[in-house]
C-alpha positions as CSV (number, residue, x, y, z in Angstrom):
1,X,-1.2,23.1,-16.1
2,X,-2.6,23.7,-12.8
3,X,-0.3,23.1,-10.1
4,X,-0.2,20.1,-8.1
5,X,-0.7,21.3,-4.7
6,X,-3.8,22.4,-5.6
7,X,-5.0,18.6,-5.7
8,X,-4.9,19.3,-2.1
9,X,-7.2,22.1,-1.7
10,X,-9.8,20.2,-0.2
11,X,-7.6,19.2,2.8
12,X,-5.9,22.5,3.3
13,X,-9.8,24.1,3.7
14,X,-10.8,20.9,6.3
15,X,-7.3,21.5,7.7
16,X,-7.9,25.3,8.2
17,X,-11.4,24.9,9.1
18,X,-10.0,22.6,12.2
19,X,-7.6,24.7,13.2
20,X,-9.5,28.2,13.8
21,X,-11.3,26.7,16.2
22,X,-8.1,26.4,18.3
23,X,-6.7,29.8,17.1
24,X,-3.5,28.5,15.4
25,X,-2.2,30.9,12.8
26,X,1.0,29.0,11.3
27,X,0.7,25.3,10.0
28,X,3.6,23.7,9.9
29,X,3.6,20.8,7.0
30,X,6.1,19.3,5.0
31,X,4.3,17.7,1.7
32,X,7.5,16.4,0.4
33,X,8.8,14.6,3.5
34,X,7.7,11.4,1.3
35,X,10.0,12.3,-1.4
36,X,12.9,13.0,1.2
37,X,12.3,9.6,3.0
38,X,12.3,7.7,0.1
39,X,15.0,9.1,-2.8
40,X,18.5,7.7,-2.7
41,X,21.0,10.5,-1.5
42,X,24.4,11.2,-2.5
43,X,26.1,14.3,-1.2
44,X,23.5,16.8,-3.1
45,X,20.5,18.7,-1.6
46,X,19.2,18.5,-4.7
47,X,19.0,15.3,-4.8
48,X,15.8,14.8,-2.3
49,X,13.5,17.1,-4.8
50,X,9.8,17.3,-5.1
51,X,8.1,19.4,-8.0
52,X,5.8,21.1,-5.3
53,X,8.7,22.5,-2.9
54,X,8.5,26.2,-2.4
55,X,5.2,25.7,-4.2
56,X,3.2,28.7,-2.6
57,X,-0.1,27.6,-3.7
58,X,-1.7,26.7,-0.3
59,X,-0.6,29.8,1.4
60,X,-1.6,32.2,-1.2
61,X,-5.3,30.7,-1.6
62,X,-5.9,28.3,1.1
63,X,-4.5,29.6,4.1
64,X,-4.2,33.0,3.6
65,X,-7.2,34.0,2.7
66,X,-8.4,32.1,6.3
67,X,-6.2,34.6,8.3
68,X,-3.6,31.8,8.8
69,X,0.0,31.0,7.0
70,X,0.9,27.6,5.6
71,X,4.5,27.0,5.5
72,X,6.1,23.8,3.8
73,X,8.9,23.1,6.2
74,X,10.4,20.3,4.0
75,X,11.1,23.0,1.6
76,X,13.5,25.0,4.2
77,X,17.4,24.8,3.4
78,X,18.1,23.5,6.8
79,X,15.7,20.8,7.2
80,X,16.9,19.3,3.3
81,X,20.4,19.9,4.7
82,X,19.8,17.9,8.0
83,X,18.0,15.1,6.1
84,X,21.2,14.7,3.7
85,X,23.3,14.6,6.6
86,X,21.1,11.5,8.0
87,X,20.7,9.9,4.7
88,X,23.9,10.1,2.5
89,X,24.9,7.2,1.0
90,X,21.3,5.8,1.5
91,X,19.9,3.9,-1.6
92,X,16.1,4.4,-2.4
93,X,13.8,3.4,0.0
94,X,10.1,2.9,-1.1
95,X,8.5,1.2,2.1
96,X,10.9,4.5,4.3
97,X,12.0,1.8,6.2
98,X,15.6,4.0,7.6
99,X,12.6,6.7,8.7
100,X,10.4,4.1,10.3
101,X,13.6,2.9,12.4
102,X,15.3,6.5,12.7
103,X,11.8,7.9,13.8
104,X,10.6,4.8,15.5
105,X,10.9,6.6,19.5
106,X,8.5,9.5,18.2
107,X,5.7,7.9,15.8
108,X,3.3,5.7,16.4
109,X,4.6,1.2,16.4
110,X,1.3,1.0,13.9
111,X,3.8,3.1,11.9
112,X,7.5,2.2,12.5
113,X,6.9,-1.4,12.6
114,X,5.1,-2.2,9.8
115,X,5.0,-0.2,5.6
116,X,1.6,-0.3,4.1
117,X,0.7,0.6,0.7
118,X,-1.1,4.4,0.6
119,X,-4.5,4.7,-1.3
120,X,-5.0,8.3,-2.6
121,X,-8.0,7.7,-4.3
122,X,-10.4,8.8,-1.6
123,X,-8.1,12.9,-1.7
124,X,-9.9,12.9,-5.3
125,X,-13.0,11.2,-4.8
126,X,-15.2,14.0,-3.2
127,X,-14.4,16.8,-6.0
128,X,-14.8,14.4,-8.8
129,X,-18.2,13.6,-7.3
130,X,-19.2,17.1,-6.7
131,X,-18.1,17.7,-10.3
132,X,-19.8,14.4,-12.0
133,X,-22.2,16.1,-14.1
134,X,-19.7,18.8,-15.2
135,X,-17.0,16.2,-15.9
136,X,-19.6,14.3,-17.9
137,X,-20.5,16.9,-20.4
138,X,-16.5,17.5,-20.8
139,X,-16.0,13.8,-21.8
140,X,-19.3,13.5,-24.0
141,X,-18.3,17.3,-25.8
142,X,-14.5,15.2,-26.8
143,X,-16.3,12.2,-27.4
144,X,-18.7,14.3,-30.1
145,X,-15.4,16.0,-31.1
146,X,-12.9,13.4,-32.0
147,X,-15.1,10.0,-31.6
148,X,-12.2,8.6,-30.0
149,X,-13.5,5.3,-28.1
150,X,-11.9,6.3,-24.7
151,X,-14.5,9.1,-24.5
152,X,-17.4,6.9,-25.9
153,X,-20.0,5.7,-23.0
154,X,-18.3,7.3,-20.5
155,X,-19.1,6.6,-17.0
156,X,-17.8,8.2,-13.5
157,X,-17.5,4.8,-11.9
158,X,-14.9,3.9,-14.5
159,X,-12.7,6.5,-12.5
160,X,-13.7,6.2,-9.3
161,X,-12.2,1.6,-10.0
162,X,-9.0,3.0,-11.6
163,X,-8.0,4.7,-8.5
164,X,-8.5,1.2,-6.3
165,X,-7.0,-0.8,-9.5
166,X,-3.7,1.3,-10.2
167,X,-5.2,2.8,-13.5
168,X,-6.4,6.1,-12.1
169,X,-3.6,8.0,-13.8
170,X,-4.8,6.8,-17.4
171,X,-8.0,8.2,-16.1
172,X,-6.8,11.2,-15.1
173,X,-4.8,11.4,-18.1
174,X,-8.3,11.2,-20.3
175,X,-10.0,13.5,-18.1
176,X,-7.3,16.0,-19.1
177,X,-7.0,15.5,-22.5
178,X,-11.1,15.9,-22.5
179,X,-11.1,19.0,-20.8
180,X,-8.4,20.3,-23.4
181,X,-10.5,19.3,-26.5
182,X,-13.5,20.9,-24.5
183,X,-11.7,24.2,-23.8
184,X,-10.4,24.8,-27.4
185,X,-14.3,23.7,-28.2
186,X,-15.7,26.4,-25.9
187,X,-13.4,29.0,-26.9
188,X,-14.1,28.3,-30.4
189,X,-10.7,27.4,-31.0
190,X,-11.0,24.2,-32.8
191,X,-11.2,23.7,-36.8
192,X,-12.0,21.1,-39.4
């Protein structure tokens, strides 16, 4: 599986990009803050988790290839420890309203007074479009495969209304069981 931080390439390279201009040479970032804001907390560390913490994948071929270092604070002992301290005993929290109110004297009132519902669709739109024609032939190659109707008159747009409609991880889920079926195809892996 490839990891999940890599979903985020394109941001890390725009991010990078950005940043050379000014000469900065550590990014400070915490991708799981979300995950830490939101989980209930109950005297464990562990408890505020998030499958991409310590996840070195930005660093080793976003950022460091740029000259710069990219360091996922949220994944540092100290700042886990500091959050458990502020939340134990905290139940989850979806809309992070404690953060909204803990942080509300440092972030914007657009931001502590009011939750909003996130739309990631638009993080995977530009490489699925770049890759339309390649993702294409990966559907039609399962859909000559196995003739499983999922795969039959596949079209990009379907995709693109699942991530606005909440159905964009059935989507995704196809995508990558087409590009399985394609790469045991490909590598002549696949028999009768």
């Amino acid at each position: 599986m490839p990891s999940y931080t890599s979903l985020h390439h394109n941001i890390g390279a725009n991010t990078v990009k950005m940043l050379k201009e000014h000469d900065v040479k550590y990014i400070f970032q915490g991708v799981a803050f979300d995950s830490m804001l939101v989980e209930a907390v109950n005297n464990n560390a562990n408890d505020i988790r998030w499958p991409n913490l310590q996840d070195n994948w930005l660093h080793d071929y976003v950022f460091s290839p740029q000259g710069s270092a990219y360091i996922d604070i949220a994944a540092l002992s100290p700042v886990k420890q500091v959050l458990l301290s502020l939340r134990n005993g905290q139940t989850q929290d979806i809309q992070k309203w404690w953060a909204r109110k803990f942080f509300s004297r440092v972030i914007p009132p657009e931001l502590s007074n009011y939750a909003y519902k996130a739309n990631f669709g638009p993080l995977w739109w530009d490489g699925l479009l770049s890759s339309s024609d390649q993702i294409t032939e990966i559907v039609d190659t399962a859909w000559q495969i196995t003739a499983l109707p999922v795969f039959e008159n596949f079209k990009m747009q379907t995709l693109f209304d699942g991530m606005n409609n909440g159905t964009g991880r059935a989507g995704f889920a196809m995508l990558s069981y087409a590009n399985w079926v394609h790469a045991l195809h490909k590598a002549d892996r696949l028999t009768d």
